[in-house]
C-alpha positions as CSV (number, residue, x, y, z in Angstrom):
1,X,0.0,0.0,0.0
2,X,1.0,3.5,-0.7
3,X,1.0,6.5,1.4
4,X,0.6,9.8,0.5
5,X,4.1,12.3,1.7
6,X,3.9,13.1,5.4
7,X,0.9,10.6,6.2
8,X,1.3,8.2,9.3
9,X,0.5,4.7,8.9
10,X,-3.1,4.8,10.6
11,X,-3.7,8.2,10.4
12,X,-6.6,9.3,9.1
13,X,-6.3,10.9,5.7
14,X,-5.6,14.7,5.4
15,X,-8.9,17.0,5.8
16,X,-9.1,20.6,4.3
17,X,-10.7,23.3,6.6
18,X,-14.2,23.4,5.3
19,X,-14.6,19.8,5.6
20,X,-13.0,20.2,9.2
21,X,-15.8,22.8,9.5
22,X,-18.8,20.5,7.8
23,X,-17.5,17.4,10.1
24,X,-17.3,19.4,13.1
25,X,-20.9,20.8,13.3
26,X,-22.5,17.5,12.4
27,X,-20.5,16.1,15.1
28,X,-21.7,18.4,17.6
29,X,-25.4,17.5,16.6
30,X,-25.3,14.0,16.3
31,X,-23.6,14.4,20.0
32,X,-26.5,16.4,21.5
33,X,-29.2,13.4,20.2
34,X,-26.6,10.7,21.5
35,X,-26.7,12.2,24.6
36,X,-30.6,12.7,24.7
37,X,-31.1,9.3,23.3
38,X,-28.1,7.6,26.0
39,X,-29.8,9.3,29.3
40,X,-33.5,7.2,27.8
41,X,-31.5,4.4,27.2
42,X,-29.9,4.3,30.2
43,X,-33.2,4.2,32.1
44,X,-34.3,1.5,30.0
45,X,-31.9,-0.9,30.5
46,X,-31.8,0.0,34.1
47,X,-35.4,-1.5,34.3
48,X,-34.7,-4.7,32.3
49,X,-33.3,-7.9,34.2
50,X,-29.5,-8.6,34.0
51,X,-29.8,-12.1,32.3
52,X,-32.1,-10.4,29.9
53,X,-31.2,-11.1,26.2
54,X,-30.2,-7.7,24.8
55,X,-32.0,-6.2,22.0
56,X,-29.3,-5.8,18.7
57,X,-27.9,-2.7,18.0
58,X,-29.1,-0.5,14.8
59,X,-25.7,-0.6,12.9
60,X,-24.3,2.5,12.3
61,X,-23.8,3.4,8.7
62,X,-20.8,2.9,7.1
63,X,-18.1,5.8,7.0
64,X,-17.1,6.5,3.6
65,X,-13.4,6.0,3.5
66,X,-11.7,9.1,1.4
67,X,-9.8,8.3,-1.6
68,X,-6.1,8.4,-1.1
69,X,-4.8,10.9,-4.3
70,X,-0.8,10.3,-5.7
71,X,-1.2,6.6,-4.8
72,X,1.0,3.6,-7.4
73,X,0.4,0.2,-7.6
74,X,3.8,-1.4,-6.2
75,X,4.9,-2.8,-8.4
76,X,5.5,0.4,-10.6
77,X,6.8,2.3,-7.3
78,X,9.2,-0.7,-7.4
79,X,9.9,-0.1,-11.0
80,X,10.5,3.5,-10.7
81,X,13.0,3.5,-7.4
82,X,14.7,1.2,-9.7
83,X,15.2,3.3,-12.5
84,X,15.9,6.5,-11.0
85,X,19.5,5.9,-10.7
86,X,20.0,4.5,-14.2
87,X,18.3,7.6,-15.4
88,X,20.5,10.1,-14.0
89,X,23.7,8.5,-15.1
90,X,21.7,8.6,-18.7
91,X,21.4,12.4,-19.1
92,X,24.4,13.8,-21.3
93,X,27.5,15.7,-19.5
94,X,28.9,18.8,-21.8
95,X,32.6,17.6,-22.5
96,X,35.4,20.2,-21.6
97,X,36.7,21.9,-24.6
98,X,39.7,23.5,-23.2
99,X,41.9,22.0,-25.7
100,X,40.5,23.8,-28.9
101,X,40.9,26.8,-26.7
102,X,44.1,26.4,-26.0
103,X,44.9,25.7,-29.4
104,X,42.6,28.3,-30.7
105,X,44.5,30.8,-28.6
106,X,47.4,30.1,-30.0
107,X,46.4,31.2,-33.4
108,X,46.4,34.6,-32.4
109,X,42.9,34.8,-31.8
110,X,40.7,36.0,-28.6
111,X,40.1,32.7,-26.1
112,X,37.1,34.6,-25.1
113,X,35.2,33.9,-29.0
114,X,35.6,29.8,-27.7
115,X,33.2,28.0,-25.6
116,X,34.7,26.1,-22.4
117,X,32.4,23.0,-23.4
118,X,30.5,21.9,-25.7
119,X,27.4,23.5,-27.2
120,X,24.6,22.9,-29.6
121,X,26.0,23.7,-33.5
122,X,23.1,25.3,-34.9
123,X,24.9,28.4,-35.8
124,X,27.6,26.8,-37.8
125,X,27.6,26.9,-41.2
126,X,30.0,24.3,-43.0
127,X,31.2,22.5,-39.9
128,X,28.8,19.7,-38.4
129,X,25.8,21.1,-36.6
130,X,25.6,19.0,-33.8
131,X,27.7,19.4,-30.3
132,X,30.3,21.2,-30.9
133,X,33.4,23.8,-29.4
134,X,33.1,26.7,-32.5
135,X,31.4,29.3,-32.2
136,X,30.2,31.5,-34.9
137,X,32.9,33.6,-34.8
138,X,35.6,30.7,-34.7
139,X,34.2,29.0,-37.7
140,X,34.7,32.3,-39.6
141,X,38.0,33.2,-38.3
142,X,39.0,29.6,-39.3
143,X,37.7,30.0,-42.6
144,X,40.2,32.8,-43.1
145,X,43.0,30.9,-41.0
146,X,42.3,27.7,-44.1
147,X,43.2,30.3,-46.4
148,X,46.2,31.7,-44.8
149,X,47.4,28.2,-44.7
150,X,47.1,26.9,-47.9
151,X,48.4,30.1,-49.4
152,X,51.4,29.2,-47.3
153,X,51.9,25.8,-48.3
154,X,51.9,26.8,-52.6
155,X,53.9,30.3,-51.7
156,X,56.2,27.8,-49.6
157,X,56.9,25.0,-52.6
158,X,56.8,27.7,-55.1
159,X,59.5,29.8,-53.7
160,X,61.7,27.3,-53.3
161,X,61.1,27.1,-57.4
162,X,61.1,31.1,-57.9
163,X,64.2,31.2,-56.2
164,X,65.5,29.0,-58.2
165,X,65.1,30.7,-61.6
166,X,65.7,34.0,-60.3
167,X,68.9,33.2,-59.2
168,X,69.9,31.2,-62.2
169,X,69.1,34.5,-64.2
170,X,71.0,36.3,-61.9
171,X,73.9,34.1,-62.4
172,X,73.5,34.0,-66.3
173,X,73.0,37.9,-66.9
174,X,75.9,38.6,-64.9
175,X,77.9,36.4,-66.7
176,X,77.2,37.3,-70.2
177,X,77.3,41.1,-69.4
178,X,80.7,40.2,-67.4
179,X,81.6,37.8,-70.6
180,X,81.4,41.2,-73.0
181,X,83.0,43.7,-71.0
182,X,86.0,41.3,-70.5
183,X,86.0,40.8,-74.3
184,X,85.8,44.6,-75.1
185,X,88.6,45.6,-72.4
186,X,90.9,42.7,-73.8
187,X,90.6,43.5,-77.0
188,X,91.4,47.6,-76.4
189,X,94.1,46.8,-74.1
190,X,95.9,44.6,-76.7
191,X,95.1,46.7,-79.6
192,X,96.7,49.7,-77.8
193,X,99.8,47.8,-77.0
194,X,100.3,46.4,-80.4
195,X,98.9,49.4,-82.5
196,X,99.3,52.2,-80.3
197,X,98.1,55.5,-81.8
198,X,96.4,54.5,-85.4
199,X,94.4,51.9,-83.0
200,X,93.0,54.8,-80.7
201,X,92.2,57.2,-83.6
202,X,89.4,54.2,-84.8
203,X,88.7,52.9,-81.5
204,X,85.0,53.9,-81.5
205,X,84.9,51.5,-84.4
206,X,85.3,49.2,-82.0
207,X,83.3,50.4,-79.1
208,X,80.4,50.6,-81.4
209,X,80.5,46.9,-82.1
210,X,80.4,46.3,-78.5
211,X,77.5,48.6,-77.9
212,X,75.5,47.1,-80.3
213,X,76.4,43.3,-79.0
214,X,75.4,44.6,-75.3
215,X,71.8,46.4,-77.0
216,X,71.0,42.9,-78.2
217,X,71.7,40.8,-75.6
218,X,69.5,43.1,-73.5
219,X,66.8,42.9,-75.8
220,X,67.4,45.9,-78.4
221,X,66.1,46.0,-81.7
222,X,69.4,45.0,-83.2
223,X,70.0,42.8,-86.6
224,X,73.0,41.0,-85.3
225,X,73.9,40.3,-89.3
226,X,73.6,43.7,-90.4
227,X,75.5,44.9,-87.6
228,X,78.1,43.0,-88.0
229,X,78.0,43.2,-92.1
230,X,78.3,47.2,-90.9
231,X,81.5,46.7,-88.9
232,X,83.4,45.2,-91.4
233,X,82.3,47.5,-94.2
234,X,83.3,50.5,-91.8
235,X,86.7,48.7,-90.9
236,X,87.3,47.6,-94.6
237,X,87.1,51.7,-95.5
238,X,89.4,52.6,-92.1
239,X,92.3,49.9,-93.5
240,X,91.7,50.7,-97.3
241,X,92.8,54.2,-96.6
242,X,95.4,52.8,-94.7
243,X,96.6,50.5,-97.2
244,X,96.5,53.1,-100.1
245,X,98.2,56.4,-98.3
246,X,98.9,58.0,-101.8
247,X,95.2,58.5,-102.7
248,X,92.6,60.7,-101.9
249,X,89.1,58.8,-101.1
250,X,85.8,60.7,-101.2
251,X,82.8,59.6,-98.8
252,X,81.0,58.1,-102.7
253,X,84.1,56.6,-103.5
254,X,84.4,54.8,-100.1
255,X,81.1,54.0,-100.3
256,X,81.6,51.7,-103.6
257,X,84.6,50.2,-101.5
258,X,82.0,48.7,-99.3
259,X,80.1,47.3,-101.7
260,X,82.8,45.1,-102.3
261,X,83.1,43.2,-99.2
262,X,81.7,40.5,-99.8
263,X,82.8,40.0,-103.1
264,X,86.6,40.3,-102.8
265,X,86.5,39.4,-99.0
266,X,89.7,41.4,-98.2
267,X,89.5,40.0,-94.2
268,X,90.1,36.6,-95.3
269,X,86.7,34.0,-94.1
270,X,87.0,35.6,-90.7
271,X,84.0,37.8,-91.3
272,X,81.6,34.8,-92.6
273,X,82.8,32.7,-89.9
274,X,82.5,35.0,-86.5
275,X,78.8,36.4,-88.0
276,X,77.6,32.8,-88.0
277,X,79.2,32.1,-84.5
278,X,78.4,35.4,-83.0
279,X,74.6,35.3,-84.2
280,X,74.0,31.4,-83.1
281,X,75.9,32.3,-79.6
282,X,74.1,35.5,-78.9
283,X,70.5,34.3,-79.9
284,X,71.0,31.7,-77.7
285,X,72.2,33.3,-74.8
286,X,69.6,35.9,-75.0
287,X,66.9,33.6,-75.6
288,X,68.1,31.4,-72.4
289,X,68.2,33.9,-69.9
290,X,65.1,35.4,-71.2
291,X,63.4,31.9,-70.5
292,X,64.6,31.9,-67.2
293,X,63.2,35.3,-66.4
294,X,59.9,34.4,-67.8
295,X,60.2,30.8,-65.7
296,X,60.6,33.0,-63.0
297,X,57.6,35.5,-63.4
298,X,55.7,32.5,-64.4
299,X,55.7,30.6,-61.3
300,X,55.4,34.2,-59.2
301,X,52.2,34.9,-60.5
302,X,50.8,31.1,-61.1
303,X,51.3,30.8,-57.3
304,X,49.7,33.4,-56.2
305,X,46.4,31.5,-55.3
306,X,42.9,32.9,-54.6
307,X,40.6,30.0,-53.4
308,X,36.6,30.2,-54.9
309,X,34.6,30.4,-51.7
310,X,33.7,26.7,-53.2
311,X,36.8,25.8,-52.5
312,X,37.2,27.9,-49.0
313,X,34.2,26.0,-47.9
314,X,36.4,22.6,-48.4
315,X,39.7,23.8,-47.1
316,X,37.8,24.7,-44.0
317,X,36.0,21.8,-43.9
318,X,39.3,19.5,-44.2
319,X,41.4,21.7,-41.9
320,X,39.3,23.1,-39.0
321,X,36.3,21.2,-38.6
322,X,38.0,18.2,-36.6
323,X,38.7,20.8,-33.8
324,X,35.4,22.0,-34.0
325,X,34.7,18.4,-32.8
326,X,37.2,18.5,-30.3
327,X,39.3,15.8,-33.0
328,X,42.3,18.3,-32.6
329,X,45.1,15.4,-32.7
330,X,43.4,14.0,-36.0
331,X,44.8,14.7,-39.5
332,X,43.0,14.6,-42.8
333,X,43.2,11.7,-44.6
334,X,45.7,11.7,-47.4
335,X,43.3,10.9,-50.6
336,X,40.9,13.3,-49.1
337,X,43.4,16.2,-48.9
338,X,44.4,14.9,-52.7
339,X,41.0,15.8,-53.6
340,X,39.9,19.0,-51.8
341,X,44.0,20.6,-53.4
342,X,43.3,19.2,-56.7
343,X,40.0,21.3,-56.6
344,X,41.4,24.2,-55.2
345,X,44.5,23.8,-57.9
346,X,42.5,23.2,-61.1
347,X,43.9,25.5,-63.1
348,X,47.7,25.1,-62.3
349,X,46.8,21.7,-63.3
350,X,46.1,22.8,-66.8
351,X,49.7,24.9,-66.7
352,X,51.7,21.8,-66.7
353,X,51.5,20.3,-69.7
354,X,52.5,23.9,-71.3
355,X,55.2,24.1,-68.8
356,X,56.6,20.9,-69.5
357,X,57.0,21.4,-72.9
358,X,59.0,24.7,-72.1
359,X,61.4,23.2,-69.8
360,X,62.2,20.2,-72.6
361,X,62.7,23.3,-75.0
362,X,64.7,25.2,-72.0
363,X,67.4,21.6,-72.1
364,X,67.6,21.7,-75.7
365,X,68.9,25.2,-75.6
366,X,71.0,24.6,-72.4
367,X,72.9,22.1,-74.6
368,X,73.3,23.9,-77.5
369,X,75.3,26.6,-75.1
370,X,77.5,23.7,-73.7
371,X,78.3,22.7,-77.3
372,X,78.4,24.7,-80.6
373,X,76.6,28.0,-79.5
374,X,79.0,28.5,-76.5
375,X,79.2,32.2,-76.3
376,X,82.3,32.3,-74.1
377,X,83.9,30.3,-76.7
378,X,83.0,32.8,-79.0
379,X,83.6,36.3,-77.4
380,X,86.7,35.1,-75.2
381,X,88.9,35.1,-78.3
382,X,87.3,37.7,-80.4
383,X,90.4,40.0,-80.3
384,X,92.5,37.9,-81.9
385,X,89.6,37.2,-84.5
386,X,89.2,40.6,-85.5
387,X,93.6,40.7,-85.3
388,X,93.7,38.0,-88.2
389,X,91.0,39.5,-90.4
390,X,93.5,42.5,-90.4
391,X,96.5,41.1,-91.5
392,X,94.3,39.6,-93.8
393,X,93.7,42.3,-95.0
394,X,97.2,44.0,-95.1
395,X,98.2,41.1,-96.7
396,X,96.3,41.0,-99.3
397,X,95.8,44.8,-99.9
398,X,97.8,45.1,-103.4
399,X,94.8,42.4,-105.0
400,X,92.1,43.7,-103.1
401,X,93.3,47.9,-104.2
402,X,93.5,46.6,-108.1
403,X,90.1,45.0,-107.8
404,X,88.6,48.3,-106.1
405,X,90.2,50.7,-108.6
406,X,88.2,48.4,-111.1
407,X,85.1,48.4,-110.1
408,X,85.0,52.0,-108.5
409,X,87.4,53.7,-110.6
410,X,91.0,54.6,-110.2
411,X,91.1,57.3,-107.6
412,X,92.9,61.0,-107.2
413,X,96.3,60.8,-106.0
414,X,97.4,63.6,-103.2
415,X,100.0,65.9,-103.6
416,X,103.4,65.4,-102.6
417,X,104.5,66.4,-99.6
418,X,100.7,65.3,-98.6
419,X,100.7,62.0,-98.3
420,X,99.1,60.0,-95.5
421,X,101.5,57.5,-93.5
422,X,101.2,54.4,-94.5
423,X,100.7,51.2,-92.8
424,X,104.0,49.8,-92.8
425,X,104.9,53.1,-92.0
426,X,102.6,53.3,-88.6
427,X,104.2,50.1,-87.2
428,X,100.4,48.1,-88.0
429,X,102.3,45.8,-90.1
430,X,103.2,43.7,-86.5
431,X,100.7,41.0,-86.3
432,X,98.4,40.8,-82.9
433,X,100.0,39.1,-80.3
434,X,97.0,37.3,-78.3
435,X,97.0,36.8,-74.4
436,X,99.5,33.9,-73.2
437,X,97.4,31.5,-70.7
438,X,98.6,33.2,-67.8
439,X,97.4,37.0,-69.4
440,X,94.1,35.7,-69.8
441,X,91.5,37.9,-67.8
442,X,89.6,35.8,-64.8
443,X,86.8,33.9,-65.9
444,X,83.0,36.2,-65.9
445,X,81.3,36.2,-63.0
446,X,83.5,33.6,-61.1
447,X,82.2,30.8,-62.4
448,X,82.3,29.3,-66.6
449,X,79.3,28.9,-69.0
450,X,80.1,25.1,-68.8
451,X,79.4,25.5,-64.9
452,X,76.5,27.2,-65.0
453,X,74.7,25.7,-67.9
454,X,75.2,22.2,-65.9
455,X,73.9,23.5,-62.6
456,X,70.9,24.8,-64.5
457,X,70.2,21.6,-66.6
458,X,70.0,19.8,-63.3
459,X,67.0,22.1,-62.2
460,X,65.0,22.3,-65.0
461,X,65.0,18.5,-64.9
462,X,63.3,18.7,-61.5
463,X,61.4,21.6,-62.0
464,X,59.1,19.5,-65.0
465,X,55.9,18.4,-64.0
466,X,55.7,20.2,-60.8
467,X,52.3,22.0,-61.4
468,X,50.9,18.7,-61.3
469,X,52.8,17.3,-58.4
470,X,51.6,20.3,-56.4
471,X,48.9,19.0,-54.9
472,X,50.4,15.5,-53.4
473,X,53.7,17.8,-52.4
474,X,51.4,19.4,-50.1
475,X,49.5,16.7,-48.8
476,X,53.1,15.2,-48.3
477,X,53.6,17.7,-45.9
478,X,52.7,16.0,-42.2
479,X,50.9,19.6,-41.2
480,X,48.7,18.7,-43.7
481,X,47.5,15.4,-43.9
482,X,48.0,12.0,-42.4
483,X,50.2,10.5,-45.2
484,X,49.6,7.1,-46.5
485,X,49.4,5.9,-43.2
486,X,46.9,5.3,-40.9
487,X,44.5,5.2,-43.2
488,X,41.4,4.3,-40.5
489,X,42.8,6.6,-38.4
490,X,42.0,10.1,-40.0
491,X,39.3,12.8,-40.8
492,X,37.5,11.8,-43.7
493,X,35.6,14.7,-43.9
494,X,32.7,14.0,-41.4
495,X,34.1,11.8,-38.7
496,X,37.3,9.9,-37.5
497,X,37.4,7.4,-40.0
498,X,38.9,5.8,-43.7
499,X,37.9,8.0,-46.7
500,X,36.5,5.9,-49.1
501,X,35.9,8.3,-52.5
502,X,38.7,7.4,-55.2
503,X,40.8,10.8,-56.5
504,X,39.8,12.9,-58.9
505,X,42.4,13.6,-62.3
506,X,44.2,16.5,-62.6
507,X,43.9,19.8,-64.6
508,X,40.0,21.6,-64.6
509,X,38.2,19.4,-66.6
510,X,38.8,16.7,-64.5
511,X,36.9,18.5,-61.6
512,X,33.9,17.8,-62.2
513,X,33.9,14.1,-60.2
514,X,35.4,15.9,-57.3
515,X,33.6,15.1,-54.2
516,X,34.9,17.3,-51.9
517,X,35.4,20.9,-54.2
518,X,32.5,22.2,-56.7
519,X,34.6,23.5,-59.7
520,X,33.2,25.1,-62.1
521,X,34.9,23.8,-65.4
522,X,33.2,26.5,-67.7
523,X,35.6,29.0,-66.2
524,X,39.0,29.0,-66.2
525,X,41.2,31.1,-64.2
526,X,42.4,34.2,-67.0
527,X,46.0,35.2,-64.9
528,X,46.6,31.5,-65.5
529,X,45.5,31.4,-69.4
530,X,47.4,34.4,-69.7
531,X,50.5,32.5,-67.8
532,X,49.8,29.6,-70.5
533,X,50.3,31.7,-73.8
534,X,53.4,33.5,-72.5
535,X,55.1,29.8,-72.4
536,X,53.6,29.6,-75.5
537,X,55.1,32.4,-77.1
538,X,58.8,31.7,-75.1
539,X,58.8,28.3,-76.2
540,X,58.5,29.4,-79.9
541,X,61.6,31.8,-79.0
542,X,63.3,28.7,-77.7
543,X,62.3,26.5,-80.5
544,X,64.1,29.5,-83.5
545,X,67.2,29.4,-80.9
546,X,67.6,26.1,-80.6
547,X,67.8,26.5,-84.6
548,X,69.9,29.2,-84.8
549,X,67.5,31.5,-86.5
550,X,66.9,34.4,-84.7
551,X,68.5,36.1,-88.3
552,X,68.2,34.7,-91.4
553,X,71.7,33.1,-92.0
554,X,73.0,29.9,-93.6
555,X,75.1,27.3,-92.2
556,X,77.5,25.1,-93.8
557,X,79.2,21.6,-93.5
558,X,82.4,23.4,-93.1
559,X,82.3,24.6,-89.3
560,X,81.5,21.1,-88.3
561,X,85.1,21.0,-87.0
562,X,87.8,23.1,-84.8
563,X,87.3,25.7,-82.2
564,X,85.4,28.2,-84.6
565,X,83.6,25.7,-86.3
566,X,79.8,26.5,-84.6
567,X,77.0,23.6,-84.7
568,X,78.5,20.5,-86.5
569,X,75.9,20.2,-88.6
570,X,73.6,21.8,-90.8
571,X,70.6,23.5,-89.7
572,X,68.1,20.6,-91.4
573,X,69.8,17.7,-89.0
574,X,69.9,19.7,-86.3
575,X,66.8,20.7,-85.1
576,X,64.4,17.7,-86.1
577,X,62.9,18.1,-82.4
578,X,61.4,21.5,-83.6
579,X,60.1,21.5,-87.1
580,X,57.8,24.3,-88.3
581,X,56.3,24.2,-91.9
582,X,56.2,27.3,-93.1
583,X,55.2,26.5,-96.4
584,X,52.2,24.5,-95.0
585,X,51.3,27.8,-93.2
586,X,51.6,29.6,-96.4
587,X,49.7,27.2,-98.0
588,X,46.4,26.9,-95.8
589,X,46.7,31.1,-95.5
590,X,46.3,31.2,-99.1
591,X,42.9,28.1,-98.6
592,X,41.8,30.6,-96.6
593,X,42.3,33.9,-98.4
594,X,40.6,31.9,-100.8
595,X,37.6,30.7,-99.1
596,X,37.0,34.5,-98.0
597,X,37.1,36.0,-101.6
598,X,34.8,33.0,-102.7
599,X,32.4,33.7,-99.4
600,X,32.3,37.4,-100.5
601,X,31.8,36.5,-103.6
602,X,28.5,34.5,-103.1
603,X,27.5,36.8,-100.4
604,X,27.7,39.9,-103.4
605,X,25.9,37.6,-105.5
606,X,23.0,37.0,-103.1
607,X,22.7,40.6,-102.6
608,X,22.2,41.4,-106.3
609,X,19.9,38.6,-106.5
610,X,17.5,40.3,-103.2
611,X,17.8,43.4,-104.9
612,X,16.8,42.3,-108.0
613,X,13.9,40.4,-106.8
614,X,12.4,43.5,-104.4
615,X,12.4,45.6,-108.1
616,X,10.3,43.1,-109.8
617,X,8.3,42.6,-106.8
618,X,7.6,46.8,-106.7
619,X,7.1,46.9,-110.5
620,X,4.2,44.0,-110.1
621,X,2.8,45.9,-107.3
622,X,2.0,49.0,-109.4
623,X,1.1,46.9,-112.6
624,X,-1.9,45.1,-110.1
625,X,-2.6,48.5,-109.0
């Protein structure tokens, strides 16, 4: 049986205050007839004899009993004494979320934004909504932090690269400028010692050549053939003067003497021979350090990443929602952080087959320096070069002056007593002396073009495919993902567990299977495009370097041998890796001039035809009229 709180076992039930009153009163009254009936009664049985039977008593009517409120059958109070306990050890405790905090804190950011335990998530955005230790303000903070830290990680493995090529260029510029003003010192030092005054009334001949050489390698407008066609037809007017004291020579009448350079080549093959190697050797210096300035800019601006708020929404999601959990010792998963930084690097995906290309042209050009297009092997003897094409030159001046007064007509002798010096004369008869080993200036820049071409080769090797190695060379990294192992041990995304979803391809087509980053293929980044067709258009460069061709020249079978002999072999076998067909460019330009004229054509014809057919039409008109 149950009893109501505070009730005594036998105690009557509890009584409110009117019924107290009600019971009362009718107690009173039923009291007052007891008493007058008991006094009767008492007489009466006074009178009757003890052995008397006694007449039965009236029973009483029954008391209702009052019905006991709050009152379970026992077994359920059983049942819920019982339970009680198990009940309270069911309801959920807040865990302590001190850990993000600490953590949290140490990002710089105000302790105060994160909650000391857990709370209910239906403020978040991206992370998961249930229990969790972000607030709203820590889920956006650490949507910015995601950023900030994958801009780190590309900035961090692209610098490295930058670095690399900007240094390289460094090296390379330094060396070629170095290369030419070692040239151009040795070659006025000697040609002061050995020709003293006559040398230093010409020497801006000379200094002009060396201008001009410097304009082009640093990207003047300069013909490297005519220029050098110009020197010698300058020089060939200095020394025929020279050569012929006793005459007097007009500017017109010098002026037909250089037309005759290349016909009676009065400097011996010299001339023929150090335009080829000059041209080859400076295109492809130029052209190689330019490639490794655009390499350079290239991967300064390819790198400088700006996340889609598609892709801000993963990197959060991957970085910072374990903590949110309180999962702060777990690491993403390594195929999952393959896939969110192959969506987020889409478009430096599609740079690398471009880029690839370039750094095989880059090699190609690298060897050409090592080999026939050497320009230290070029420049560093140029003064003895230009030395031999004059004593050529003196040598030969008696056939060269008969076949000049020939052509151009016998020139005015000078008075006497007016004659110019001549070259024998002068002391310029003494042929150059070059450097011995030991006179030889130091070596540009510290270093040799052999050196530095091998240190580079070595790079651009490495540097090949790295657009598309980006996003694994990241994950590699231990801040960023689990690695390869543990694979049931990481954050898949949603809980602490193995990532299951295969990876996506590379490059931005590829995107659209990505689970984890919404890419949208239909537009491609433009600073990257833009990135892609100035590989484009240095590759090309590359490709008419590698060839030689920067000039139109022609090479022959001849300089296939000795120290001055250039490339080995002819243009054709050299350079089957880059063929161009011009012709077959010529020809479909000329299909297609075609089709235009015949288009234009028919669209003039339909015209006249309309026109035509709207006069008849007016003339019927009025006729019907």
């Amino acid at each position: 049986m149950c009893f109501l709180p505070g009730q005594v076992r036998g105690a009557p039930p509890h009584v409110g205050p009117a019924e107290r009153s009600r019971s009362g009163a009718g107690r009173g009254a039923a009291g007052a007839a007891a008493a007058r009936r008991g006094g009767a009664g008492s007489a009466e049985r006074r009178l009757q004899p003890r052995g008397a039977l006694a007449r039965p008593r009236r029973p009483l009517p029954a008391r209702t009993m009052p019905r006991r409120r709050g009152c379970l059958p026992p077994v359920l109070c059983a049942l819920a004494a019982l339970s009680l306990p198990l009940l309270l050890a069911a309801e959920p405790r807040a865990k302590s979320c001190s850990e993000v905090r600490r953590l949290y804190a140490a990002k710089g950011f105000s302790q105060s934004e994160a909650p000391s335990h857990e709370i209910s998530g239906d403020h978040l955005k991206v992370c998961s909504q249930g229990y969790t230790c972000c607030s709203q303000e820590m889920e956006e903070k650490y949507s910015q932090q995601s950023k900030h830290d994958f801009r780190n990680a590309v900035v961090e493995l692209s610098n490295h690269l930058q670095t690399m090529f900007s240094s390289r260029y460094k090296k390379f510029d330094e060396f070629f400028k170095e290369l030419l003003e070692n040239a151009e010192k040795s070659l006025n030092d000697m040609f002061v010692r050995t020709y003293g005054r006559l040398y230093m009334q010409n020497s801006e001949l000379f200094k002009d050549l060396f201008v001009e050489l410097k304009r082009y390698y640093v990207g003047g407008n300069v013909n490297l053939e005519e220029m050098l066609n110009e020197f010698w037809a300058r020089l060939l007017e200095r020394m025929f003067r020279l050569v012929n004291p006793q005459y007097h020579f007009t500017d017109e009448y010098l002026e037909c003497v250089s037309k005759y350079t290349e016909q009676l080549k009065p400097f011996g093959d010299v001339p023929r021979k150090l335009k080829l190697q000059v041209t080859r050797a400076f295109v492809a210096a130029r052209t190689f350090a330019q490639g490794l300035a655009v390499a350079r800019d290239v991967v300064s601006k390819v790198s400088a990443v700006n996340p889609t708020p598609q892709g801000t929404r993963a990197l959060l999601k991957m970085m910072y929602c374990p903590h949110c959990r309180g999962l702060v010792s777990v690491k993403p998963c390594y195929n999952y952080c393959f896939n969110v930084m192959r969506g987020c690097l889409a478009n430096q995906g599609d740079l690398d087959a471009e880029w690839n290309i370039f750094m095989d042209s880059m090699l190609l050009v690298a060897e050409r320096l090592e080999g026939p297009f050497n320009i230290e092997s070029v420049m560093d003897p140029i003064d003895v070069k230009i030395s031999d094409a004059i004593m050529n030159m003196q040598e030969n001046s008696m056939q060269v002056s008969q076949k000049v007064f020939q052509g151009c007509g016998q020139p005015k002798t000078l008075a006497q007593g007016r004659t110019a010096r001549s070259v024998s004369e002068s002391g310029f008869s003494a042929r150059f002396r070059p450097y011995n080993p030991e006179e030889r200036p130091t070596t540009a820049a510290g270093t040799s073009l052999d050196r530095l071409v091998t240190d580079v080769k070595e790079k651009l090797k490495q540097a090949k495919k790295f657009w598309s190695s980006l996003p694994g060379n990241i994950c590699n990294d231990e801040k960023m993902s689990v690695g390869t192992v543990n694979e049931n041990e990481c954050w898949n995304g949603s809980a602490k567990s193995r990532y299951d979803f295969a990876v996506t391809g590379n490059g931005l087509a590829s995107q659209v299977n990505n689970p984890e980053v919404e890419v949208d293929i239909t537009k491609p980044d433009m600073v990257i495009r833009r990135q892609i067709m100035a590989l484009r258009v240095m590759t090309n460069k590359l490709k008419n370097a590698y060839s030689g061709n920067d000039v139109d020249f022609i090479d022959i079978s001849e300089e296939s041998s000795g120290e001055e002999s250039g490339s080995g072999c002819e243009l054709q076998q050299c350079s089957p890796e880059f063929e161009f067909n011009a012709t077959e460019v010529t020809r479909n330009s000329n299909k297609s001039d075609k089709n235009v004229n015949t288009s234009a054509a028919a669209r003039s014809g339909l015209s006249q035809a309309a026109l035509l057919l709207s006069i008849l039409f007016l003339a019927m008109q009025r006729q019907w009229r």
